[in-house]
C-alpha positions as CSV (number, residue, x, y, z in Angstrom):
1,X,0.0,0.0,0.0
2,X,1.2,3.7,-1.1
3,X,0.3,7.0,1.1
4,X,0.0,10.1,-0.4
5,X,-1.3,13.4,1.3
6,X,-5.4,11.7,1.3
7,X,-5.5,8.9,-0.7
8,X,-4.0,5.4,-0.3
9,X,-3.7,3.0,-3.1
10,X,-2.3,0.0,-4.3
11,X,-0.1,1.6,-6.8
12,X,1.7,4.5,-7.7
13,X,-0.9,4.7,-10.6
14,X,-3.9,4.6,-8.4
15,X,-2.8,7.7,-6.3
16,X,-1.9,9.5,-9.8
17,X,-5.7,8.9,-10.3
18,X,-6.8,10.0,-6.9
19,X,-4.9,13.1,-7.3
20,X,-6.6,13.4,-11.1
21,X,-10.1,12.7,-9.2
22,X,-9.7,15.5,-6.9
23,X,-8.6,18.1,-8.7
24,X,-11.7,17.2,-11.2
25,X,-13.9,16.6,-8.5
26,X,-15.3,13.4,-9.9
27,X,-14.9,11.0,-6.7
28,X,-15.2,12.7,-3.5
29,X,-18.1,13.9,-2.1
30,X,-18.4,17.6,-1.1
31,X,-17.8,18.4,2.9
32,X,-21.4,20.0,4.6
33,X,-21.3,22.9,6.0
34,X,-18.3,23.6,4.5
35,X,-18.6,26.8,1.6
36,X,-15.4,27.0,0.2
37,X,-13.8,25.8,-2.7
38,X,-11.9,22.1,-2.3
39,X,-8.5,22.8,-1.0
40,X,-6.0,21.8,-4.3
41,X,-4.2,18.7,-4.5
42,X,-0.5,19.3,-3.2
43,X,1.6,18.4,-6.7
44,X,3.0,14.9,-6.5
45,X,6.2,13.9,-5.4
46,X,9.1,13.8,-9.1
47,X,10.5,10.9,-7.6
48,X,8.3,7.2,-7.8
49,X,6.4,6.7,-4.4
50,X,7.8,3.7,-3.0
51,X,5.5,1.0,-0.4
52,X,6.1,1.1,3.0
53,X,6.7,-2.2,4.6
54,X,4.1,-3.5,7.4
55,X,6.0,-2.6,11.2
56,X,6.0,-6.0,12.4
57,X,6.6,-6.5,16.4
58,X,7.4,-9.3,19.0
59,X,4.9,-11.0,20.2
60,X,6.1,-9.8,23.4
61,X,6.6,-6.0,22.4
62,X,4.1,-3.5,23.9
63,X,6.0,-0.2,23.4
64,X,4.4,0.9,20.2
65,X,5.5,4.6,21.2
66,X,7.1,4.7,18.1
67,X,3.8,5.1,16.2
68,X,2.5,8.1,18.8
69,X,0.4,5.3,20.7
């Protein structure tokens, strides 16, 4: 899975389309209550995004500080 400002996706080619889907304002929904117009898309990054890998702990860890928990 990729991360990318408000979109995750499989690929780096699914967040290229969520950005495109923003900024067209085909796929979201709008916000209620809210008047203005939809915040932009921040630009992609000019290098590829790359996947995380999953944080995999002991079995006997429970100091998951690390993620702000």
């Amino acid at each position: 899975m990729q991360w990318f400002w408000n979109w995750i996706g499989r690929s780096q080619e699914e967040i290229e389309q969520a950005r495109r889907d923003w900024m067209e304002g085909t796929r979201f929904g709008e916000v209620k209550g809210y008047d203005g117009d939809p915040l932009p898309a921040p630009e992609l990054p000019p290098t590829s995004l790359k996947p995380r890998g999953r944080i995999r702990w002991p079995a006997e860890t429970t100091d998951h500080s690390v993620l702000g928990g």
